[in-house]
DSSP file (Angstrom, degrees, kcal/mol; ACC not computed):
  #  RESIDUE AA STRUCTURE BP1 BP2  ACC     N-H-->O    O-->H-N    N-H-->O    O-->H-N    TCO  KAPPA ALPHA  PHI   PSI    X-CA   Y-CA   Z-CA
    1    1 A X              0   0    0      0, 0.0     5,-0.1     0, 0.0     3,-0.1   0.000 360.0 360.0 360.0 132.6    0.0    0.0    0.0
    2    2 A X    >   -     0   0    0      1,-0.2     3,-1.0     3,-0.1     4,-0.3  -0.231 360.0-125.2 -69.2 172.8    1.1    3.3   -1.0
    3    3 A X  G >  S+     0   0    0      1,-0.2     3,-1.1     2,-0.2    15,-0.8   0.788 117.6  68.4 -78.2  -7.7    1.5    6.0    2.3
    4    4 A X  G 3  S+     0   0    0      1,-0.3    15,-1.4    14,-0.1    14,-0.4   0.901 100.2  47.1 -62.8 -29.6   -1.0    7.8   -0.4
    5    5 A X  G <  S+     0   0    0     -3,-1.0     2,-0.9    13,-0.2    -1,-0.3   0.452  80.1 111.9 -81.1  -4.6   -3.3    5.3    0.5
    6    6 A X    <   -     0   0    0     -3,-1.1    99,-0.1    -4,-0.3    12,-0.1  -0.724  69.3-113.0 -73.1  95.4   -3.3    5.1    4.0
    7    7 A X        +     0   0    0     -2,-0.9     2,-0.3     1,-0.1    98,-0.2   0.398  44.1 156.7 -37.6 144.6   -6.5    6.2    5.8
    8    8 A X  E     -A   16   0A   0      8,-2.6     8,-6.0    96,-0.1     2,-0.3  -0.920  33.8-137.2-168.8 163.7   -6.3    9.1    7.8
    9    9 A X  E     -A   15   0A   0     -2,-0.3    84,-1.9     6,-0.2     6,-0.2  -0.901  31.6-115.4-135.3 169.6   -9.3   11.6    9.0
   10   10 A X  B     -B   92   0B   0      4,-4.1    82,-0.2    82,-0.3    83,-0.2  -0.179  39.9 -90.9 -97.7 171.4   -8.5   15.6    8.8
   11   11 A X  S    S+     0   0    0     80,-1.1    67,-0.2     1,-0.2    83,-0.1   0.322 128.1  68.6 -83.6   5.9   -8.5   17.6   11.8
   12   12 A X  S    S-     0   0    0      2,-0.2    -1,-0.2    62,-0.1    63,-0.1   0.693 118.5-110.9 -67.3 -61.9  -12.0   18.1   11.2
   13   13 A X  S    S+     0   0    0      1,-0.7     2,-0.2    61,-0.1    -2,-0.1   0.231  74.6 133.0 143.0   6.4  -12.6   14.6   11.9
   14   14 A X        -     0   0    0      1,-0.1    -4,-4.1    -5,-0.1    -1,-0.7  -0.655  58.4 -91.8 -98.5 161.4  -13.5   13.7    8.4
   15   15 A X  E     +A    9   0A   0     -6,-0.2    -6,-0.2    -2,-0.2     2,-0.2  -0.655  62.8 118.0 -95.5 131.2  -12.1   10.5    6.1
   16   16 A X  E     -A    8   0A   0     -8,-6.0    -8,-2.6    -2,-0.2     2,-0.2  -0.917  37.4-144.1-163.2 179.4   -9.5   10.9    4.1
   17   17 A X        -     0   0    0    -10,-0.2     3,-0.1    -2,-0.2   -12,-0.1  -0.705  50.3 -91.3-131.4-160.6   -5.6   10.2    2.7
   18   18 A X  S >> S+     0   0    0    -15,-0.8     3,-1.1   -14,-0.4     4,-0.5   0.349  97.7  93.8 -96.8  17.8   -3.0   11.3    1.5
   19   19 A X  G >4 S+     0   0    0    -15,-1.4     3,-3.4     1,-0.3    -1,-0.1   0.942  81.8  64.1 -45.0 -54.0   -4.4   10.6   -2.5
   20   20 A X  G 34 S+     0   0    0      1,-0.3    -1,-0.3   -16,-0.2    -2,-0.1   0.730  99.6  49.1 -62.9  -8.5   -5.6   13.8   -2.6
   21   21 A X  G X4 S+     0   0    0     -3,-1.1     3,-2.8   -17,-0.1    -1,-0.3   0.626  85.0 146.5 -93.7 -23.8   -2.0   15.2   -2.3
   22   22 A X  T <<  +     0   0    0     -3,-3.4   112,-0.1    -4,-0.5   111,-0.1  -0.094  66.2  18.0 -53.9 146.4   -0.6   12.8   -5.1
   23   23 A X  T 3  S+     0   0    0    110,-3.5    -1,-0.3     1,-0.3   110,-0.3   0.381 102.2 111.4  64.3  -3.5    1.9   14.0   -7.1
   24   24 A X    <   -     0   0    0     -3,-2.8     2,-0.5   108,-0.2    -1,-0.3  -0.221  68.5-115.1 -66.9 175.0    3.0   17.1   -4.5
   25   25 A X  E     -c   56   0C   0     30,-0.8    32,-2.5   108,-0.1     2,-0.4  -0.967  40.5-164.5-101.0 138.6    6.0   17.3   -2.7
   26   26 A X  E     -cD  57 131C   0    105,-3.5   105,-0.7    -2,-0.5     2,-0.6  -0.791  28.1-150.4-135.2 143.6    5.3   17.1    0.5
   27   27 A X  E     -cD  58 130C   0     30,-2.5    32,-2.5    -2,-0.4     2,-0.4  -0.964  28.8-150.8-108.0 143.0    7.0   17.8    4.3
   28   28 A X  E     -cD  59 129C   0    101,-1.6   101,-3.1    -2,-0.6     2,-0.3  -0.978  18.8-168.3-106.4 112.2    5.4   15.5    6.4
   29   29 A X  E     -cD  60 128C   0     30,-2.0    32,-1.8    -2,-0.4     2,-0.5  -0.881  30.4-155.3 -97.3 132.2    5.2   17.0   10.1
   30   30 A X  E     -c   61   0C   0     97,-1.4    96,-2.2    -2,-0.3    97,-0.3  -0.995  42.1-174.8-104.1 112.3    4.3   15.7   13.7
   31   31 A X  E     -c   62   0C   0     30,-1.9    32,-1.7    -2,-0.5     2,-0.2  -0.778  19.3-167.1-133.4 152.7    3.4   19.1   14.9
   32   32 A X        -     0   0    0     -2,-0.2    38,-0.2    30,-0.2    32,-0.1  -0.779  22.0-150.6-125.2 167.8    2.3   20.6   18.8
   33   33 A X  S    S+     0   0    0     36,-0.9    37,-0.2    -2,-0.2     5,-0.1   0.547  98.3  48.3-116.0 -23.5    0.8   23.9   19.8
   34   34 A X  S    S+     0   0    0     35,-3.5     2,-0.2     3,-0.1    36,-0.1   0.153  87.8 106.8-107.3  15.9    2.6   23.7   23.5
   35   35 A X  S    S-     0   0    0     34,-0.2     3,-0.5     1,-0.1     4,-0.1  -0.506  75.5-123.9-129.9 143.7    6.2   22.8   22.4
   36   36 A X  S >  S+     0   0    0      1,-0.3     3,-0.6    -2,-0.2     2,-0.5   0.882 118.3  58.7 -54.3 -48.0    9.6   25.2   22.3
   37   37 A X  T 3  S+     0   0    0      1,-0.3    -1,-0.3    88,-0.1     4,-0.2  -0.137  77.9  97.9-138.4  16.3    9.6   24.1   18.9
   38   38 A X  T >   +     0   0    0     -2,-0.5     3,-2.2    -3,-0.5    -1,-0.3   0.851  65.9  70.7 -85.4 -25.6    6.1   25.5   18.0
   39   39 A X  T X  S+     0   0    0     -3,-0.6     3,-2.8     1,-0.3     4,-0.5   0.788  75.6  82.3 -59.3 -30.2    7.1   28.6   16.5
   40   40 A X  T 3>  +     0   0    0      1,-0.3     4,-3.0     2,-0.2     5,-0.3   0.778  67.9  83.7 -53.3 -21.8    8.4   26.8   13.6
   41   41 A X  H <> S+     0   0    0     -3,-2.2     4,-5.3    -4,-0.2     5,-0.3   0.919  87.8  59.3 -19.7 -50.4    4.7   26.8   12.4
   42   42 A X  H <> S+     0   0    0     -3,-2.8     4,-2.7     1,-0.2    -2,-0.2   0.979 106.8  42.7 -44.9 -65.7    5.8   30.3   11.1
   43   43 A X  H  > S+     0   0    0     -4,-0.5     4,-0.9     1,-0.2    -1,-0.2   0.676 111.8  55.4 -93.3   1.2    8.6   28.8    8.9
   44   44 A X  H  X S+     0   0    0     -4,-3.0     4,-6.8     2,-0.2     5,-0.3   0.886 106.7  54.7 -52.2 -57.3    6.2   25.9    7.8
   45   45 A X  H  < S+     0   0    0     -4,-5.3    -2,-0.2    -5,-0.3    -3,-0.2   0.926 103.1  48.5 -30.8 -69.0    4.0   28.6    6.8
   46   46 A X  H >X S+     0   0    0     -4,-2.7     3,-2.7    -5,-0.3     4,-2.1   0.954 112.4  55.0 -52.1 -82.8    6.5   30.5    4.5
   47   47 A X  H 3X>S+     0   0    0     -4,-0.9     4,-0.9     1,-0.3     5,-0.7   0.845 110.3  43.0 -29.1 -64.6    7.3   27.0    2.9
   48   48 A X  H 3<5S+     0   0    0     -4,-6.8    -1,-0.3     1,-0.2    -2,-0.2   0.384 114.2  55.8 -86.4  27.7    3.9   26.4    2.2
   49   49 A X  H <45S+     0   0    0     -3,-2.7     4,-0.3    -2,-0.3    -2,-0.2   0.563 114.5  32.5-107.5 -59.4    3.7   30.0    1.0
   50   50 A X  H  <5S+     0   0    0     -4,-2.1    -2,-0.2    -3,-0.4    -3,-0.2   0.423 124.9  39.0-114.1  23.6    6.4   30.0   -1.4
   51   51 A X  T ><>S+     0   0    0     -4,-0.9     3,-2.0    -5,-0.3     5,-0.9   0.319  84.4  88.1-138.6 -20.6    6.1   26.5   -2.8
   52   52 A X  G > <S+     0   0    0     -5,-0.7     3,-1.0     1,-0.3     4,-0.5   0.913  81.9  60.5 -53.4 -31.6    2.8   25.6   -3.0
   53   53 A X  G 3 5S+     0   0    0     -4,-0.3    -1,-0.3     1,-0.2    -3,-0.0   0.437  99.0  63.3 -87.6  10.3    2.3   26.9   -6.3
   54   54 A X  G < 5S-     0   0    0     -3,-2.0    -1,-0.2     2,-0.1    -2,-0.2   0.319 129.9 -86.5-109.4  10.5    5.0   24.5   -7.5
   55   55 A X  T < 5S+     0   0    0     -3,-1.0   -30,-0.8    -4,-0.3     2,-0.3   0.939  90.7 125.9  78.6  48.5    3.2   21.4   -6.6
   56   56 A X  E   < +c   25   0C   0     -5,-0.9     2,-0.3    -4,-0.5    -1,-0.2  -0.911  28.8 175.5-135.4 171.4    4.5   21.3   -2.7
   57   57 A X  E     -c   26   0C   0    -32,-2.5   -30,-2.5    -2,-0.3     2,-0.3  -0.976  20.1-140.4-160.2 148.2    2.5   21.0    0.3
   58   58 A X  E     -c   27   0C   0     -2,-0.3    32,-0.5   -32,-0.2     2,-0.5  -0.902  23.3-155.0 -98.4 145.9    3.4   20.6    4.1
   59   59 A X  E     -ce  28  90C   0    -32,-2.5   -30,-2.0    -2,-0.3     2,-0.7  -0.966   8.3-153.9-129.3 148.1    1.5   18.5    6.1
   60   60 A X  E     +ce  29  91C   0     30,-1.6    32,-2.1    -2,-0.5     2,-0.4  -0.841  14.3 179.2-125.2 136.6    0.8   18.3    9.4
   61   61 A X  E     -c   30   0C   0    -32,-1.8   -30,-1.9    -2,-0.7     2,-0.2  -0.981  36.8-127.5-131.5 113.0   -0.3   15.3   11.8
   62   62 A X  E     -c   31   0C   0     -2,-0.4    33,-2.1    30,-0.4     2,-0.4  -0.518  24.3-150.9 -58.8 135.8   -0.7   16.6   15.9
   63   63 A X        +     0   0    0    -32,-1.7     3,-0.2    31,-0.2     6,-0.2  -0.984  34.0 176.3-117.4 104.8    0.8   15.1   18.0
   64   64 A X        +     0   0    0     31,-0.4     4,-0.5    -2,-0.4    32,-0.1   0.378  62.1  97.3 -96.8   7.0    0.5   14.1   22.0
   65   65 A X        +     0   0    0     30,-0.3     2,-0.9     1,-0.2    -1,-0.1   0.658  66.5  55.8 -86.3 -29.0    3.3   12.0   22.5
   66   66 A X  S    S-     0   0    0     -3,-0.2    -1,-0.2     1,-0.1    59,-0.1  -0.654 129.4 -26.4-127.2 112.6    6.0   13.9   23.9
   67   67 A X  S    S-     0   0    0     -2,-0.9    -1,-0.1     1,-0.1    -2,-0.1   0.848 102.3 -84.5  57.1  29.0    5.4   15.8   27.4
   68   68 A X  S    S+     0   0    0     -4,-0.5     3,-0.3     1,-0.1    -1,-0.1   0.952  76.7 161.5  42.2  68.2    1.5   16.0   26.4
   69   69 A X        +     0   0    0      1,-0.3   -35,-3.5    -6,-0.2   -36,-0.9   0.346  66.3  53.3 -94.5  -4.8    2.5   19.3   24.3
   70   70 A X        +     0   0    0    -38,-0.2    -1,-0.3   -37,-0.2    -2,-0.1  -0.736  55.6 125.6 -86.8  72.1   -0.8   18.5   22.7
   71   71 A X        +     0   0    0     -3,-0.3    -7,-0.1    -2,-0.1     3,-0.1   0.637  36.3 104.5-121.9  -2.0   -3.6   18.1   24.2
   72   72 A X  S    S-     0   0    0      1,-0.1     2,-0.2     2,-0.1    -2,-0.1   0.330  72.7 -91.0 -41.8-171.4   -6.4   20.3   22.9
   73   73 A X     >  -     0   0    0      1,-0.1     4,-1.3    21,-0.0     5,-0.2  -0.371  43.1 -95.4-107.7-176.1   -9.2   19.0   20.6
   74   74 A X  H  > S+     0   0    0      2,-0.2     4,-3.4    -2,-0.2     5,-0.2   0.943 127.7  56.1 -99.0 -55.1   -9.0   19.0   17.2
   75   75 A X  H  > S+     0   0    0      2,-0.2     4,-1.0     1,-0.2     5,-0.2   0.934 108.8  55.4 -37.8 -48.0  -11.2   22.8   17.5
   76   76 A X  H >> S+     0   0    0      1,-0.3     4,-2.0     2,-0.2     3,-0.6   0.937 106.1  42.1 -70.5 -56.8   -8.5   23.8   19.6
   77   77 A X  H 3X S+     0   0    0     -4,-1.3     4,-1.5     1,-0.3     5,-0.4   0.996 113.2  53.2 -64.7 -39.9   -5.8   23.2   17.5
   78   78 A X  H 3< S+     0   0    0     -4,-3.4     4,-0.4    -5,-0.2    -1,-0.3   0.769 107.6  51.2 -69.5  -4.8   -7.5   24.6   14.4
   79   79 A X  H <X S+     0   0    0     -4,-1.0     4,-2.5    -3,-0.6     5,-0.3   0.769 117.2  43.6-113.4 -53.6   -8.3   27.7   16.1
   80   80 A X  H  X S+     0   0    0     -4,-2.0     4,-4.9    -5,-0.2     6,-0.2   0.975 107.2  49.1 -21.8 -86.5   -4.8   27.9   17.0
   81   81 A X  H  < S+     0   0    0     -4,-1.5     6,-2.8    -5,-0.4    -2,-0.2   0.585 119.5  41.8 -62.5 -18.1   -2.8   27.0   14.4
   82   82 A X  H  > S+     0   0    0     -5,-0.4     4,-1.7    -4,-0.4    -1,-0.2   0.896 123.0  42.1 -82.7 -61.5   -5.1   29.8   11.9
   83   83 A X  H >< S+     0   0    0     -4,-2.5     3,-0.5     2,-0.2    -3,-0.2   0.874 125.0  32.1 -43.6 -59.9   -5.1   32.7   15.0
   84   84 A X  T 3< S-     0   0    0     -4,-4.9     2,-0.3    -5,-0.3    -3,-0.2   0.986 145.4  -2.5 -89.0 -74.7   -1.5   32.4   16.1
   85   85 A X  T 34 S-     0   0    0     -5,-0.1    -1,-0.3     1,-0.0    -2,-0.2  -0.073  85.0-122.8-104.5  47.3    0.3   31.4   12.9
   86   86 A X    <<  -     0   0    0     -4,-1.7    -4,-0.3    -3,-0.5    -3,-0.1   0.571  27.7-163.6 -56.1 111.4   -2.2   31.1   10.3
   87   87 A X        +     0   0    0     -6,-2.8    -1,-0.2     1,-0.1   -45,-0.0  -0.175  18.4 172.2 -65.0 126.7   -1.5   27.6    9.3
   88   88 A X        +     0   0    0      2,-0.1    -1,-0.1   -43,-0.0     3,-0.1   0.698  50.1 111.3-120.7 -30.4   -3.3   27.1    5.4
   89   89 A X  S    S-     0   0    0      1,-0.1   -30,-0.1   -44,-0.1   -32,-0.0   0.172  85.6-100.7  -5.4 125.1   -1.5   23.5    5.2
   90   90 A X  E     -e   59   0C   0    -32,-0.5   -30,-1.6     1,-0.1     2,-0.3  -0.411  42.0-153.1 -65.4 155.1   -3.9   20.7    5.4
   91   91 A X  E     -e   60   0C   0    -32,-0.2   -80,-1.1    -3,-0.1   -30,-0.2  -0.847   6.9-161.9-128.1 101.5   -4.1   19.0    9.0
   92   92 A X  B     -B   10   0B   0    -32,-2.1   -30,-0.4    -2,-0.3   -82,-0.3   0.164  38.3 -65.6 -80.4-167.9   -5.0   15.6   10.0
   93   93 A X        -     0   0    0    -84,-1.9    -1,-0.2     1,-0.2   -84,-0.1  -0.574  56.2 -90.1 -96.7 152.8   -6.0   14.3   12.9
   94   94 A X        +     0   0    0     -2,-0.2     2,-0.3   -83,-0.1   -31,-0.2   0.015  61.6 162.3 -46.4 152.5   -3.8   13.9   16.3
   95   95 A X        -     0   0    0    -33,-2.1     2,-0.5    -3,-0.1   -31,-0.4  -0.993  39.2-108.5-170.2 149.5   -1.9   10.3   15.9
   96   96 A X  B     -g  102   0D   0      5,-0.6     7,-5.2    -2,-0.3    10,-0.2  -0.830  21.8-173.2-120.5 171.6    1.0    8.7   17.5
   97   97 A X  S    S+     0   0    0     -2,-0.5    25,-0.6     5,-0.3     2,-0.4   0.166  73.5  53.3-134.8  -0.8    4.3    8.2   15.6
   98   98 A X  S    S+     0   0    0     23,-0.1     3,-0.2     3,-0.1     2,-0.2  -0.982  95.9   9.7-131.6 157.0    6.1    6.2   18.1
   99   99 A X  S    S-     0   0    0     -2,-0.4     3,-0.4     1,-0.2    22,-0.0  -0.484 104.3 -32.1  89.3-150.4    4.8    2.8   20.1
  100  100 A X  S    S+     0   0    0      1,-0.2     2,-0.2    -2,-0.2    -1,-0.2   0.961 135.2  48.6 -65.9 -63.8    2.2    0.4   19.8
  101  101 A X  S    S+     0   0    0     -3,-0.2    -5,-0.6     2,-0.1    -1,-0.2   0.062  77.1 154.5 -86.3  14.0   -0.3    2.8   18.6
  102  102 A X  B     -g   96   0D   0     -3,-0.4    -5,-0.3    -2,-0.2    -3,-0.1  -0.337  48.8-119.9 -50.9  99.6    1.9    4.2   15.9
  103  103 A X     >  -     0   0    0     -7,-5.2     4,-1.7    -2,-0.2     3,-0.3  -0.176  24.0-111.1 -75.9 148.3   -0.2    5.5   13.3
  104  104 A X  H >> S+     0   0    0      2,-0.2     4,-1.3     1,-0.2     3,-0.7   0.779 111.6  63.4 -30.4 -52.5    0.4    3.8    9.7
  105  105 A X  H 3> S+     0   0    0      1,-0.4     4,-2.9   -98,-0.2     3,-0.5   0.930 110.5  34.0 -20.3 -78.9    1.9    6.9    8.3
  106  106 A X  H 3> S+     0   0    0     -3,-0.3     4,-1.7     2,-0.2    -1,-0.4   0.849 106.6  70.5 -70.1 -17.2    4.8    7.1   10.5
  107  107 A X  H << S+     0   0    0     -4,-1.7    -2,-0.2    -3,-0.7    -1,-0.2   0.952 113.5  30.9 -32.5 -66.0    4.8    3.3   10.5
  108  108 A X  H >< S+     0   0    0     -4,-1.3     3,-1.7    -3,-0.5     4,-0.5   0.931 120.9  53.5 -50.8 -65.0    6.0    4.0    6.9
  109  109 A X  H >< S+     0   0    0     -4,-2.9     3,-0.8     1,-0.3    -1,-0.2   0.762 102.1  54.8 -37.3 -57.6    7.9    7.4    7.8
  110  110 A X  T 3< S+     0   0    0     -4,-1.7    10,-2.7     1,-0.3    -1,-0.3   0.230  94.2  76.5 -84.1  10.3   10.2    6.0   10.8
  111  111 A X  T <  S+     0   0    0     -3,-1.7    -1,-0.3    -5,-0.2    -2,-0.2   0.929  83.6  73.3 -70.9 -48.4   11.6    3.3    8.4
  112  112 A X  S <  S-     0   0    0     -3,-0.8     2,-0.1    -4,-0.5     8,-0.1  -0.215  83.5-122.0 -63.5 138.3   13.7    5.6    6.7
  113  113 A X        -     0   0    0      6,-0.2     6,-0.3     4,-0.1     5,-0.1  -0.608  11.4-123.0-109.9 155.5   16.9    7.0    8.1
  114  114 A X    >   -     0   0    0      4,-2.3     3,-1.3    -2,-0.1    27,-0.1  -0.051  47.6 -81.7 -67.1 179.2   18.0   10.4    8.8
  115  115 A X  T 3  S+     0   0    0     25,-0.6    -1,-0.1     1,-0.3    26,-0.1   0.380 133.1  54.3 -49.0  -2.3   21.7   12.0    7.1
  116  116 A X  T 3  S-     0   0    0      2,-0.1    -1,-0.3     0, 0.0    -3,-0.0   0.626 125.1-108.4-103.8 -11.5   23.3   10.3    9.8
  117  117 A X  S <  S+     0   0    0     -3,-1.3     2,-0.6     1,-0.2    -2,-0.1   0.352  71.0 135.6 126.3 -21.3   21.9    7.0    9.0
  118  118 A X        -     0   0    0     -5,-0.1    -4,-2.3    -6,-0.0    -1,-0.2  -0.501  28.5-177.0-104.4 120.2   19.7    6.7   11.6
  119  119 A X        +     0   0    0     -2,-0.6    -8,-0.2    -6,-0.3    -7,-0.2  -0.465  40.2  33.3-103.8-172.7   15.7    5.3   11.5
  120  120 A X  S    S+     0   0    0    -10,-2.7    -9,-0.1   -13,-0.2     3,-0.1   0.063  74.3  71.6  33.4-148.9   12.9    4.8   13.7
  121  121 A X  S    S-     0   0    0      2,-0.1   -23,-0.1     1,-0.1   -10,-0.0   0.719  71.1-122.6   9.6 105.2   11.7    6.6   16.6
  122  122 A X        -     0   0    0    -25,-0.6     3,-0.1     1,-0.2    -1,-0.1  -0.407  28.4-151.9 -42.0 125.6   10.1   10.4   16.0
  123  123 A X        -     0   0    0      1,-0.3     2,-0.2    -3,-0.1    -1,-0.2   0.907  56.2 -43.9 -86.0 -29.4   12.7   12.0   18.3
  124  124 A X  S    S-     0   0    0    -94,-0.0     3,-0.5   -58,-0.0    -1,-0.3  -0.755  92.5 -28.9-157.6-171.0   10.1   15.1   19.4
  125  125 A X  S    S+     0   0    0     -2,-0.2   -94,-0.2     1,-0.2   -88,-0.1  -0.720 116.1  18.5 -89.5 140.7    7.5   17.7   17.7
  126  126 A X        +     0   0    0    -96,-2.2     2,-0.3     1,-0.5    -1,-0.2   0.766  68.5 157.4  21.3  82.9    8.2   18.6   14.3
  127  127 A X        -     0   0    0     -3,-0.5   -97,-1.4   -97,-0.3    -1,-0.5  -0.711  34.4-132.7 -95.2 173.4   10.4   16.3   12.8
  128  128 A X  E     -DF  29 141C   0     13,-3.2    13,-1.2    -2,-0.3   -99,-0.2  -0.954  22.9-169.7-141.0 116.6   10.1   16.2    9.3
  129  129 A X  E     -DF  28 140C   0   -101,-3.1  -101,-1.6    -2,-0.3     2,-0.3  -0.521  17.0-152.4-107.4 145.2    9.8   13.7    6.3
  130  130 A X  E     -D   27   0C   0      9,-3.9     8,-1.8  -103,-0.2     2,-0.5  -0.906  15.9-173.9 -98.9 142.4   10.2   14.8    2.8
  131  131 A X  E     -DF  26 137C   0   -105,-0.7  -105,-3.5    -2,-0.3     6,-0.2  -0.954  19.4-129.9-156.4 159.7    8.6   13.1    0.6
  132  132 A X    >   -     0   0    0      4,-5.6     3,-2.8    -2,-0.5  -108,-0.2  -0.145  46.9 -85.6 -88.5-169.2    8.5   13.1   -3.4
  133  133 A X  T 3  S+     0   0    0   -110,-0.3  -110,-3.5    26,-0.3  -109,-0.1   0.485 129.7  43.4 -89.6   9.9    5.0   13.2   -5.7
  134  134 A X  T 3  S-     0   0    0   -112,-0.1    -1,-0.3  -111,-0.1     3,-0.1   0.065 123.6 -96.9-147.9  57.7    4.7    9.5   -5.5
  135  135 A X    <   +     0   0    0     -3,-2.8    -2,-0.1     1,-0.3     3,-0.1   0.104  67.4 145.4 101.7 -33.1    5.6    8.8   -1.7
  136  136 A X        -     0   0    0      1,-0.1    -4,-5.6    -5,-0.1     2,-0.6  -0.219  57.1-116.1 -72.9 137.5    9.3    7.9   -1.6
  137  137 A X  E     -F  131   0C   0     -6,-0.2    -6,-0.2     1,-0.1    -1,-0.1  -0.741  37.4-178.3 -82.3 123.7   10.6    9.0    1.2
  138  138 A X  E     -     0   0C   0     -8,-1.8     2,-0.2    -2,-0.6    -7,-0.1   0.498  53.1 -25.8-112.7  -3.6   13.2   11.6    0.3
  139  139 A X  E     -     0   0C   0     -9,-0.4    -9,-3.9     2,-0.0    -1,-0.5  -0.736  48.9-147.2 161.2 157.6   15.0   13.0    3.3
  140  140 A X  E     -F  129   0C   0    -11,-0.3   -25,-0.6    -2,-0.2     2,-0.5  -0.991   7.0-165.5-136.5 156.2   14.2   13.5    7.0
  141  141 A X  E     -F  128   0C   0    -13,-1.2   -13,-3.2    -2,-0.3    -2,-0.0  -0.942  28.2-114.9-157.4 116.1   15.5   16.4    9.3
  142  142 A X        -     0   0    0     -2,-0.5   -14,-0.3   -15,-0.2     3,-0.2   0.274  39.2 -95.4 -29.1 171.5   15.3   16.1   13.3
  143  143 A X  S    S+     0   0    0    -16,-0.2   -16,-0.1     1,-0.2   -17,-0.1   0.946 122.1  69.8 -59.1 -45.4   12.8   18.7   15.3
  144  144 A X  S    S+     0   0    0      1,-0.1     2,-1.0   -19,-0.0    -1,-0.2   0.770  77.4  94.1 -52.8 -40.0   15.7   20.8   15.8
  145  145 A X  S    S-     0   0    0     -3,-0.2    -1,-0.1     1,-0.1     4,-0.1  -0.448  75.8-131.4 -77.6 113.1   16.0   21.8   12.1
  146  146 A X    >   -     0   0    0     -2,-1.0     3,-0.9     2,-0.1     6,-0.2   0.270  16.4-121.1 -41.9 146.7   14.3   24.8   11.4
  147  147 A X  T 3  S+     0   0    0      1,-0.2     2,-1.3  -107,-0.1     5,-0.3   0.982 113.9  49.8 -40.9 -81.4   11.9   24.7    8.1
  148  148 A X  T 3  S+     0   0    0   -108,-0.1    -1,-0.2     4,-0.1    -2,-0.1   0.236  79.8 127.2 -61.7  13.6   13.5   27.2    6.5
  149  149 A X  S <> S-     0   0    0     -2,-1.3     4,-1.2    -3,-0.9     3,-0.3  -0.089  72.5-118.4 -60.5 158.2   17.4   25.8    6.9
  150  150 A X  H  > S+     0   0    0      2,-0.2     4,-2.2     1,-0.2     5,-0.3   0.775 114.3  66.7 -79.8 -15.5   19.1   25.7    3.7
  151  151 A X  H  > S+     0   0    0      1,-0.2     4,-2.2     2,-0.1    -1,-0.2   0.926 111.7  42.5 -45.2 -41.4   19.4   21.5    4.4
  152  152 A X  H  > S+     0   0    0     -3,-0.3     4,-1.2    -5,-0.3    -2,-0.2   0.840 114.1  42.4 -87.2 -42.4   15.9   21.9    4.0
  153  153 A X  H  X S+     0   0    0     -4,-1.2     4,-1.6     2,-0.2    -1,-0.2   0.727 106.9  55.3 -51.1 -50.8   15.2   24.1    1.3
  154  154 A X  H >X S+     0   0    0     -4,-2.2     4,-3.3    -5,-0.2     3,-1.1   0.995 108.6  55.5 -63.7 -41.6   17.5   23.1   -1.2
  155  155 A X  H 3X S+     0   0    0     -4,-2.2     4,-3.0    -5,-0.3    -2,-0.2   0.943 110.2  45.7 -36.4 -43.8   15.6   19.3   -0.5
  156  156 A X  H 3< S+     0   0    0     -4,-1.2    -1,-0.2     2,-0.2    -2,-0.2   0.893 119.5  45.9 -64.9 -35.4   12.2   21.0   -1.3
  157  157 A X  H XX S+     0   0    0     -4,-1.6     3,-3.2    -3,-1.1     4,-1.9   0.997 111.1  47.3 -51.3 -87.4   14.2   22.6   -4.5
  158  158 A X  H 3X S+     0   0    0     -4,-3.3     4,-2.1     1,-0.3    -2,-0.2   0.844 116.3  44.5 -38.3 -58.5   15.8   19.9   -5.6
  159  159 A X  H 3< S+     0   0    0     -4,-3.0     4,-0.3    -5,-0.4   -26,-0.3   0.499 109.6  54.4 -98.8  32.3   12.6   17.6   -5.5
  160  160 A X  H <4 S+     0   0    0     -3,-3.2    -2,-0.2     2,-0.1    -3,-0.2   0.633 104.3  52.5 -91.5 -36.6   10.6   19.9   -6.8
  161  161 A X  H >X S+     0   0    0     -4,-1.9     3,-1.9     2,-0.2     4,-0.5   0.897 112.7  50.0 -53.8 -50.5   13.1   20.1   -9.8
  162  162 A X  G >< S+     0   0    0     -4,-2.1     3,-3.2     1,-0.3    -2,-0.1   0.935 104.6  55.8 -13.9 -82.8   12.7   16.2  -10.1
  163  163 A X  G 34 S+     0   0    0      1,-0.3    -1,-0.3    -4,-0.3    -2,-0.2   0.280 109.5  45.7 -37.9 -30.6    9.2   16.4  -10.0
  164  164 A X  G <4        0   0    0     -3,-1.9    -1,-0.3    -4,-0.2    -2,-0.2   0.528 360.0 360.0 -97.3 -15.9    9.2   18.8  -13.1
  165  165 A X    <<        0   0    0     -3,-3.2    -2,-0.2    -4,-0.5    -3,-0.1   0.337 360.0 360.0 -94.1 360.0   11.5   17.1  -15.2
């Protein structure tokens, strides 16, 4: 099964995948509202700002998993993420990406290793999967790296250039 297929419901609560995204490029996110690391909404934004019209998309999957840095409702988080940084990126529903309950997505996602080599475990909120317009995982980059790092950018670049060719 492709990850394009995998079931997922919006942060609305409604059923869906990632199909409707086929053929983007896409950053795949585990994102929090309560997290040091929340501001980076901001430089998601800008990414989905100045790439969208090139056939890229960020996406974002909420997260409770690490020091319950989520825990609103799915209204609460949408109400956030538009007031405080207003998030236009689609948003699925809170899921966990590490453990037993590990939603398929990241099943798929945490296979793939980072630039050091290294797979599994989601270390925190917003790590970040790249991924090309049919799924392959194309890079990953820790929470700590900002959206907008040039590691990150030139990835989005580069497989957007792919993507065209």
């Amino acid at each position: 099964m492709s990850i394009h297929e995998i079931p997922v419901s919006t942060l609305a609560g409604e059923p869906a995948d990632l199909g409707s995204l086929r053929g983007k490029v896409l950053l795949v996110v585990n994102v929090a509202s309560k997290c040091g690391l929340t501001p980076q909404y901001a430089g998601l934004e800008r990414l989905q700002g100045k790439y969208a019209d090139r056939g890229f998309s960020v996406v974002g999957f909420p997260c409770n998993q690490f020091a319950g840095q989520e825990p609103g409702t799915s209204d609460e988080i949408a109400t956030f993420c538009s007031a405080t940084y207003g998030v236009t990126f689609p948003m699925f529903e809170k899921v966990d990406v590490n453990g037993p309950g590990r939603h398929p997505v990241y099943a798929e996602l945490t296979a793939h290793a980072d630039a050091d080599g290294n797979a599994g475990d989601v270390q925190w909120n917003f790590e970040k999967f790249l991924l090309s317009g049919d799924g392959e995982v194309l890079a990953r980059f820790r929470p700590t790296t900002e959206p907008e790092a040039e590691v990150v950018t030139s990835a989005i670049e580069s497989a957007l250039e792919r993507q065209q060719s």
